[in-house]
C-alpha positions in Angstrom: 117.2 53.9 105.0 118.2 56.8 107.5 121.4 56.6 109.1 122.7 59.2 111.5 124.9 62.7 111.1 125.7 64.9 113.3 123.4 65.4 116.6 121.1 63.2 117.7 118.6 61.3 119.9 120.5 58.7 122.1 118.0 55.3 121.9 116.9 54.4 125.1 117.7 57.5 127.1 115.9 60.2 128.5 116.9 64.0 127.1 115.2 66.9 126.7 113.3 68.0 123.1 115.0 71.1 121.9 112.1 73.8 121.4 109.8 72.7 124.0 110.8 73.6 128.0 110.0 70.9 130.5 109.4 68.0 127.9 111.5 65.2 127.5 111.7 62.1 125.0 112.8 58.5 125.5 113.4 57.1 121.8 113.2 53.2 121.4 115.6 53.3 117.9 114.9 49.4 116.8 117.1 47.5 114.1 115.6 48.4 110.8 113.1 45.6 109.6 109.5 45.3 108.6 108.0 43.4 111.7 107.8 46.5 113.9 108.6 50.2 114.0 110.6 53.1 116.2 109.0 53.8 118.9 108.8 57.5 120.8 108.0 58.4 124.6 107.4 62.0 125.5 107.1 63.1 128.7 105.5 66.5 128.9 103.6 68.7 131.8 100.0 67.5 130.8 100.1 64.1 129.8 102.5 61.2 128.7 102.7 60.7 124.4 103.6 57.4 122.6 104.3 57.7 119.2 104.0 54.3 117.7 103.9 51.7 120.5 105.6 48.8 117.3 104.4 46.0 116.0 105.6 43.0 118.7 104.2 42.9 122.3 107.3 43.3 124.5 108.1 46.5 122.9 104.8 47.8 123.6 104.7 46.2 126.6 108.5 48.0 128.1 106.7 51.2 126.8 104.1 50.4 129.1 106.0 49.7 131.8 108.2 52.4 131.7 105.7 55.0 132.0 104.8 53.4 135.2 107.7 53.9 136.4 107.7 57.5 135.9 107.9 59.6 139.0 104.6 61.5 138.6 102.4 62.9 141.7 99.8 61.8 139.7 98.7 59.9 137.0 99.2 61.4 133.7 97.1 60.5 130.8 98.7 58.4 128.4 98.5 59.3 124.2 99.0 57.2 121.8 99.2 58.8 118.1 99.8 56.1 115.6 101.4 58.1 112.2 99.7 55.8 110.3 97.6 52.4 111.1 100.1 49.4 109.6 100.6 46.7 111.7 104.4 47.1 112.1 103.3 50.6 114.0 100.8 49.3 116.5 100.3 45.8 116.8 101.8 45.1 119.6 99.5 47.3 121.6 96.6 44.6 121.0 98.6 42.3 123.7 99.2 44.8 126.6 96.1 45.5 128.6 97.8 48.9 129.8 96.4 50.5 125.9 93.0 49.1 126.6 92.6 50.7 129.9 90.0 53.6 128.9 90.3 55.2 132.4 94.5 55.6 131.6 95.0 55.7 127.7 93.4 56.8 124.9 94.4 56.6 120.9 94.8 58.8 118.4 94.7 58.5 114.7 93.5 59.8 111.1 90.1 59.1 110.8 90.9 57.0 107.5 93.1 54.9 109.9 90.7 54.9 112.6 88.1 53.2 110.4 90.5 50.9 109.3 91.8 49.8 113.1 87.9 49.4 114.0 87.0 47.4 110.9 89.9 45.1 111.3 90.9 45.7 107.4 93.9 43.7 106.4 94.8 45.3 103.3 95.0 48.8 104.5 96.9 47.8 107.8 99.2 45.4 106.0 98.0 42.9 108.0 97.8 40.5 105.4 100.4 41.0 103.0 102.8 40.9 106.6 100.7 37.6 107.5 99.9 39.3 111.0 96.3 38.7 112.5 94.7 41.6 114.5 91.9 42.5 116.3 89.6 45.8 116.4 91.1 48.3 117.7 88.7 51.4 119.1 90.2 54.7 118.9 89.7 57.4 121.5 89.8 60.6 119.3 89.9 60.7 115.3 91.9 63.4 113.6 91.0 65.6 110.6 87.3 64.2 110.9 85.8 66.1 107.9 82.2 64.5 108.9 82.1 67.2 111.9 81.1 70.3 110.5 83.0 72.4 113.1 86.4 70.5 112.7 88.5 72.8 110.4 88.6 76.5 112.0 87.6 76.0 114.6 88.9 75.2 118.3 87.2 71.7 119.8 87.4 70.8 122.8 88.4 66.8 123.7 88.2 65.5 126.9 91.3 62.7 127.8 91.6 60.4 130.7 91.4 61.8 133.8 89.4 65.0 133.3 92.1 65.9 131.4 90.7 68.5 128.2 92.6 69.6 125.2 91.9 71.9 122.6 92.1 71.3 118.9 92.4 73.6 116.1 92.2 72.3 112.7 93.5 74.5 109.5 95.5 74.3 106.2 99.0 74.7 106.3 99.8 76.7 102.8 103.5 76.7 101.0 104.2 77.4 97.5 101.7 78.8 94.6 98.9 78.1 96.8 100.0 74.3 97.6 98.4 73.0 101.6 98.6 70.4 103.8 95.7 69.7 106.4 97.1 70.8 109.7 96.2 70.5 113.5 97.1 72.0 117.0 97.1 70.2 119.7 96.5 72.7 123.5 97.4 71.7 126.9 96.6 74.0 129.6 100.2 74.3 130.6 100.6 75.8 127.3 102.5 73.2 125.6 101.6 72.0 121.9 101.7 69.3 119.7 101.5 70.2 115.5 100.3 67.4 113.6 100.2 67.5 109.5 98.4 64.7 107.2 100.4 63.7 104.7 98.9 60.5 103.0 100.8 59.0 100.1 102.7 55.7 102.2 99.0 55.6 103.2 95.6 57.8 103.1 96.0 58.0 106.8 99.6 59.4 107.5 100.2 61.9 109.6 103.5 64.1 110.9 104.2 65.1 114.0 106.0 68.1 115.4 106.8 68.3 119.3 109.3 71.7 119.9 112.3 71.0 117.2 111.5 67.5 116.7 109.4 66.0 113.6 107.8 62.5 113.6 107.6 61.4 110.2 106.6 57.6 110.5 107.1 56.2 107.0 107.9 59.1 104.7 111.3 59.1 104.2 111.2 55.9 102.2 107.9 56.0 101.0 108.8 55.6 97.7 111.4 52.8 97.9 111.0 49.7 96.0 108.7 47.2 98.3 107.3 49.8 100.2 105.4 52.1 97.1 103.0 50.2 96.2 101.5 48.9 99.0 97.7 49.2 99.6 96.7 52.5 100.2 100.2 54.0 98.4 99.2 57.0 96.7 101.7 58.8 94.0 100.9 62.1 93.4 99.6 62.5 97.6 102.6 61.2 98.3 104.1 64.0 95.8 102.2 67.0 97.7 103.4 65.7 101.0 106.9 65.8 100.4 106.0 69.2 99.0 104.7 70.2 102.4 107.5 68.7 104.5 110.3 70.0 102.4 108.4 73.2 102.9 107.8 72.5 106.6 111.8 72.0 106.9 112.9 74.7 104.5 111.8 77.1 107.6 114.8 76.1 109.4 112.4 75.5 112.8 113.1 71.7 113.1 116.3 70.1 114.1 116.0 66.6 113.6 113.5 64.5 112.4 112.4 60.9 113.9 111.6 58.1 111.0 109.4 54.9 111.9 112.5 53.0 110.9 116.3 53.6 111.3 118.1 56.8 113.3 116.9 59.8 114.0 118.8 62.0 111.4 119.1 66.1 111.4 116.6 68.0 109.4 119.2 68.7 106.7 120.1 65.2 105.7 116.2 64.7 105.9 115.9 67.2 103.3 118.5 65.5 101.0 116.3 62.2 101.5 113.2 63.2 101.0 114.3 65.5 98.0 115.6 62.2 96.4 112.2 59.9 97.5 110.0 62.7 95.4 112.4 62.0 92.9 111.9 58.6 92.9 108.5 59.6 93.2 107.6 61.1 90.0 108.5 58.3 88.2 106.6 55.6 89.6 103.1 55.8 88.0 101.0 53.0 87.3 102.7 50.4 89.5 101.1 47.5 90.8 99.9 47.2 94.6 101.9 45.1 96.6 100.1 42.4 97.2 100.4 38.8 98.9 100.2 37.4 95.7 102.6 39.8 94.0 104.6 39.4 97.1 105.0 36.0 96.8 106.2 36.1 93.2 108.9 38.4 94.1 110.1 36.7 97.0 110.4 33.4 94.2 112.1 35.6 91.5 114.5 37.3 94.4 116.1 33.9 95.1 116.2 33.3 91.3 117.8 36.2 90.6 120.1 36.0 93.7 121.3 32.7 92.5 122.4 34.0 89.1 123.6 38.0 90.9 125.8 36.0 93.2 127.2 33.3 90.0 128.0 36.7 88.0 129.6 38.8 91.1 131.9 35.9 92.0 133.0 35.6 88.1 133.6 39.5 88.0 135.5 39.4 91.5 137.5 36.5 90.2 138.6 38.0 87.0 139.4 41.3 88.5 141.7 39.6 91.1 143.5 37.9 88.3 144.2 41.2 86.8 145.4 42.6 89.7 148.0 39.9 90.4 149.0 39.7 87.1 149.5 43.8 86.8 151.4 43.2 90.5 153.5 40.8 88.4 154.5 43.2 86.3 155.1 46.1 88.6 152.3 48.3 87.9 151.6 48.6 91.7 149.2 51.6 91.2 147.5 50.4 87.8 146.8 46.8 90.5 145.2 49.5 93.1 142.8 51.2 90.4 141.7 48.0 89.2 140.8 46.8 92.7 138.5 49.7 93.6 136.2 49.1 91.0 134.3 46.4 92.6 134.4 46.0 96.3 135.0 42.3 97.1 134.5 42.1 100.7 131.3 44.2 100.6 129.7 42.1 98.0 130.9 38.7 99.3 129.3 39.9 103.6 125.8 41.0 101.6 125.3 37.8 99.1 126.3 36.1 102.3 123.5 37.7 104.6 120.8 37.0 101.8 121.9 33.5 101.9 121.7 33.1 105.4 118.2 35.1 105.6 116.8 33.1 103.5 117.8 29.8 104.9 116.3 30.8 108.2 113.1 32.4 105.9 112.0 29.4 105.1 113.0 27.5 108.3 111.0 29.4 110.2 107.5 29.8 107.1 107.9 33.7 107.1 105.9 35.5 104.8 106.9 36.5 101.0 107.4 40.2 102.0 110.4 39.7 104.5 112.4 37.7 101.8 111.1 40.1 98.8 112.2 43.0 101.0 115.6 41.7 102.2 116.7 40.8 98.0 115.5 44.8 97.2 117.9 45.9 100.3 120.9 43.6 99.2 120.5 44.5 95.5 120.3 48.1 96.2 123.6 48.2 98.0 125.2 45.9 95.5 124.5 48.6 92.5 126.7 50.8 94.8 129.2 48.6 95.4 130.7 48.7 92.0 131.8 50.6 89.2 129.9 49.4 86.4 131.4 51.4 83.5 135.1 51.4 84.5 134.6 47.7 85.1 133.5 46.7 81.6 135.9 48.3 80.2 138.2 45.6 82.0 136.7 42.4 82.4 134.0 40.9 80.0 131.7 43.7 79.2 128.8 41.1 78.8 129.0 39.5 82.6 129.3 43.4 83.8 126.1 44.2 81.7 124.0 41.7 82.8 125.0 42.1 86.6 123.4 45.3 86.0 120.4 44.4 83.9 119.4 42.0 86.7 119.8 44.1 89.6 117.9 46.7 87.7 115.0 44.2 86.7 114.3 43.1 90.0 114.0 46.3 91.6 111.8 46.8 88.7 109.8 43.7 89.7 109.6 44.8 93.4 108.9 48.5 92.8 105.4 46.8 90.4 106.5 47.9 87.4 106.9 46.7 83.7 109.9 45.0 83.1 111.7 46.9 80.5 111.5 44.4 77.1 111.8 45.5 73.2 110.7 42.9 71.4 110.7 43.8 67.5 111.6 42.2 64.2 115.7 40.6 64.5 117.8 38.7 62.4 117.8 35.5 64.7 121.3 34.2 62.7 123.0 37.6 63.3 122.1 37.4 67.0 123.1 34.0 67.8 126.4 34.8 65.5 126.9 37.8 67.4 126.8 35.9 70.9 128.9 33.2 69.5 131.7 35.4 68.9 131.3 37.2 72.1 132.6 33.7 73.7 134.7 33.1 71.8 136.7 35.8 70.5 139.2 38.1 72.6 138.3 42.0 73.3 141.8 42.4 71.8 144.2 40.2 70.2 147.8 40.0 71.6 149.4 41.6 68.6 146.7 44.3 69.4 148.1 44.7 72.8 151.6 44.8 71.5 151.6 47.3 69.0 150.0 50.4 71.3 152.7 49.6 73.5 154.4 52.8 73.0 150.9 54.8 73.6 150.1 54.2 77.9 146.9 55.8 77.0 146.0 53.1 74.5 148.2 49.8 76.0 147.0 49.7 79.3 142.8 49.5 79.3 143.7 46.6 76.0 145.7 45.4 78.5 143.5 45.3 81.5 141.0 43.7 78.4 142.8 41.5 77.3 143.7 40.6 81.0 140.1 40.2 82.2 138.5 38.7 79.4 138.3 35.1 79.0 136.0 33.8 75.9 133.7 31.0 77.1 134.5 28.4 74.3 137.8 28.4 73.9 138.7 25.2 75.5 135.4 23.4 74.5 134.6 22.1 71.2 131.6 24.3 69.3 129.8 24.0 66.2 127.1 26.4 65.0 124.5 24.9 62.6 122.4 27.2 61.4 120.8 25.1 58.1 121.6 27.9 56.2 118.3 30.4 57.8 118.5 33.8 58.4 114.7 34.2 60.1 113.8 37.4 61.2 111.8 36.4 64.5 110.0 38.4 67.2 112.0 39.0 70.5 113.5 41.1 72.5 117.7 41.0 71.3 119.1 41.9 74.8 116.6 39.7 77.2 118.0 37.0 74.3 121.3 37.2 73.8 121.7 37.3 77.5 119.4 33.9 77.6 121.7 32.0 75.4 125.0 32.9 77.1 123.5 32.3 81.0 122.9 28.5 79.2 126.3 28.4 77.1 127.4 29.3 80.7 125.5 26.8 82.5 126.6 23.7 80.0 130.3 25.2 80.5 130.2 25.6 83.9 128.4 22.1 84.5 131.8 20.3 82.2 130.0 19.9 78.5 133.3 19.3 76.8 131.1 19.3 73.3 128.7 21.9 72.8 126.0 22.6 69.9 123.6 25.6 68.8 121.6 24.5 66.0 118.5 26.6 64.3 115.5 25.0 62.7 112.5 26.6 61.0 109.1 25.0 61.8 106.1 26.7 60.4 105.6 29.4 62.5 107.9 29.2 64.5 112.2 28.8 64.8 113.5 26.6 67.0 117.2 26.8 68.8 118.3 23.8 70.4 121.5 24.4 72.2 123.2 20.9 73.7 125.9 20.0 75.9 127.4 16.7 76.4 130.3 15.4 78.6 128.3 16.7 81.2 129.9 16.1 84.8 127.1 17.6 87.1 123.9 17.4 87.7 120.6 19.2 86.5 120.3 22.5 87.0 118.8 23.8 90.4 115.6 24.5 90.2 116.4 28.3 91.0 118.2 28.5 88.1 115.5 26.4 86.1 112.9 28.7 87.1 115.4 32.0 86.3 116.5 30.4 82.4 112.2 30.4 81.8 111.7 34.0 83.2 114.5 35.2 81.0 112.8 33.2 78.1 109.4 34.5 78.5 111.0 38.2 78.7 113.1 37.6 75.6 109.4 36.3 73.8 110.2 32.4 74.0 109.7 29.5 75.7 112.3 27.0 77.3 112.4 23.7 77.8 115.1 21.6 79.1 116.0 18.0 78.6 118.4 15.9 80.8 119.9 12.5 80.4 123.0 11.5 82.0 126.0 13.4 80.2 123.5 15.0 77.8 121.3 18.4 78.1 119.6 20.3 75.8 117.7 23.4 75.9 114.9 24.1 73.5 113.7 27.7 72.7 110.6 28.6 70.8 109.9 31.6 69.2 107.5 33.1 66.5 109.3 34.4 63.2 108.1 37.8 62.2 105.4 37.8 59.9 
């Protein structure tokens, strides 16, 4: 999300819009969430412009009263342009009477938009995937209305409120080898101008809008972040030509800052940066999934799942680092300590696991929808890839922990963003797998006579050292046996989804005080069977988040899991096929 750099708009505050004498704006610059938007007040000569009045009726309902209290001679007509018709952006204009007064205020919007509003449609608005009930909502005046036959090239006239009349011009704004966006000119007899461009893609109805040096973008900037691509209406390659067109629209160096629907108004340079990466992102994202209640609510379930294990494998990485640390302190290497303790960053990780926890507590205190939660895990997970170094790190502390931190933050974005989960399931020696995973926990990166003999080579001792410092094996204080009944299957599954399903349960029988464990292979027919078993167990089942995460993995590996408890004894069962 945006954050500021450099001049900007002060929230709450009247100040004058560069480009555009005798106008002024009066930014309402909310906490970034998905309940309601920014909203925008302009004051200019001819009438009064809101630019998305929110989603939650006391923000509407300040706008409202704050253009009453404007010190006119006379009562301006009030606009309201919606930059696109979801629920976050102008719900909370259904619950102050002020919008519905026709003699006052009128609305503007994209005719797709407009049809939507009036129809009450759920899906386009987001009203449903958001859980939000709304009513109709008339529009005054319908923008880039193709049904009219004089609406492109030619000036209309509109009446507003008041006797008030504006003229319209409608064209195509070209950049590139012939590339356009639909584009629209707004007159007031004083002789100021609003510019407004449609650029669909977050939805079929989204516009921008330019007032002097200042550009409204409503949702572009993140339009092709993971939980917001993919919703109803989300449109890849419109989405592509329209940050064509605003890149374009920017590149002419004309616009100074640029106002999102969510987080701080930002200057049209770091907007370019942004927007640059989101067609990026862009580009890749064909064939997702919409984002819908139902696909919502399986997110939000797998995001605490996946939380539960991101926050198990963070606390083991942070926990392992610090004991290198102290351990290099120990022995004097000050500076060796420091470099170790960049790579992840502790407090950071600790203050965002910590505000998922707490969101969701209150999530389902308080019977919010999926979205919020779904939404919430994507923001946390994204910050948490960039809050450490994953290929320094696993060169330290157990490569396999590091890996699968990663692997999981990267599948559920995949998840959110409705894509395929990444899975390579082909023919495997299951025995060579399981062996391979086996030694993995149980076998040092390096051996202490390794360690020993590069001492003369600091190049060589100290990343062995760091290794050897930060790598624990799982088994070696349990007692292990491996029966295999002398089969080598070759079986159908995906290795990596596999291998990293057997350690998270050699981990959970381990971590739960199995002082005996067990893997033992069995051919049936068709299909193998694994059974691994703990015993000496000294807690309890395994949550049911963690339950429901060890069958997800399962099913992505090409298995299935089942898990047996009884007192000190647990076993997990995994099917799969052999290769034919």
């Amino acid at each position: 999300m945006p954050g500021g750099d450099g001049p900007t708009l002060e929230s709450q505050a009247w100040q004058p819009v560069p480009g555009a004498p005798g106008v002024a704006v009066y930014p309402f610059i909310r906490k970034i969430d998905v309940v309601s938007s920014n909203s925008y007040l302009i004051r200019m000569p001819d009438a009064i412009i809101v630019i998305d009045p929110g989603g939650l009726p006391e923000q509407a309902g300040m706008i409202a009263d704050l253009i009453d209290d404007l010190p006119c001679d006379h009562k301006l007509p009030v606009i309201t342009f919606l930059t696109h018709a979801h629920v976050d952006h102008f719900l909370g204009m259904q619950s102050v009477p002020f919008f519905a007064d026709a003699t006052r205020s009128i609305t503007i919007v994209h005719d797709t938009g407009a049809t939507a509003l009036a129809g009450q449609d759920i899906r386009l608005t987001q009203a449903a995937v958001l859980g939000q009930k709304m009513e109709s909502l008339q529009v005054g005046l319908r923008l880039f209305c193709r049904q009219e036959p004089a609406c492109f090239g030619t000036l209309i006239r509109s009446p507003l409120p008041g006797g008030t009349n504006v003229a319209i011009r409608y064209g195509a704004w070209s950049f590139g080898d012939g590339a356009h966006i639909d584009r629209g000119e707004i007159l007031f007899g004083s002789g100021s101008r609003i510019e407004v461009y449609h650029t669909p893609g977050h939805s079929p109805d989204s516009i921008c809008i330019r007032v002097g040096r200042l550009l409204f973008i409503g949702d572009l900037l993140f339009a092709a972040n993971p939980g917001i691509a993919g919703l109803a209406g989300w449109n890849q390659q419109a989405l592509i030509r329209s940050l064509d067109g605003v890149l374009a629209l920017l590149d002419r160096d004309d616009i100074d800052l640029v106002c999102p629907g969510h987080g701080r108004v930002i200057t049209a340079k770091t907007a370019q940066s942004i927007l640059t990466g989101a067609r990026g992102e862009a580009r890749g994202l064909g064939g997702i999934k919409e984002l819908n209640s139902e696909r919502a609510a399986k997110t939000a379930v797998f995001a605490e799942e996946c939380m539960e294990q991101v926050n198990e494998l963070f606390s083991i990485m942070a926990g392992r680092l610090w004991y290198v640390s102290y351990v290099l302190e120990c022995l004097g290497e000050s500076a060796v300590a420091a470099h170790a303790d960049s790579l992840i960053r502790g407090d950071v990780i600790d203050e965002l696991l910590d505000a998922f926890r707490e969101f969701s507590i209150e999530h389902h205190a308080n019977n919010h929808v999926s979205i919020h939660l779904a939404l919430k895990a994507g923001q946390v997970i994204a910050r948490l890839e960039r809050a450490f170094e994953k290929d320094r790190l696993a060169r330290i502390i157990d490569s396999t922990i590091v890996l699968r931190a990663a692997r999981l933050l990267s599948a559920y974005i995949s998840m959110l963003r409705g894509l395929p989960l990444p899975a390579e399931r082909g023919r495997c020696d299951l025995h060579q797998i399981l062996e391979g995973v086996i030694i993995g926990c149980s076998v040092p990166s390096y051996s202490d006579d390794e360690v020993l003999s590069a001492a003369d080579d600091d190049e060589t001792f100290f990343p062995m050292l760091l290794a050897r410092i930060g790598t624990r094996p799982l088994l070696e204080d349990v007692s292990f046996a491996f029966n295999d009944g002398n089969e080598h299957p070759a079986v159908l599954i995906d290795r990596e989804h596999f291998a990293d399903l057997v350690t998270y349960i050699l981990e959970d029988l381990v971590g739960n005080g199995a002082g005996t464990v067990s893997i033992d292979m069995e051919c049936t027919g068709d299909m193998v069977v694994v059974r691994i078993t703990g015993s000496g167990m000294t807690a309890r089942s395994p949550e049911s988040k963690v339950r429901g995460f060890l069958l997800w993995l399962a099913g992505q590996a090409g298995g299935s899991l089942t898990v047996d408890d009884a007192g000190e004894f647990r076993q997990f069962r995994i099917e799969i096929a052999r290769a034919t």
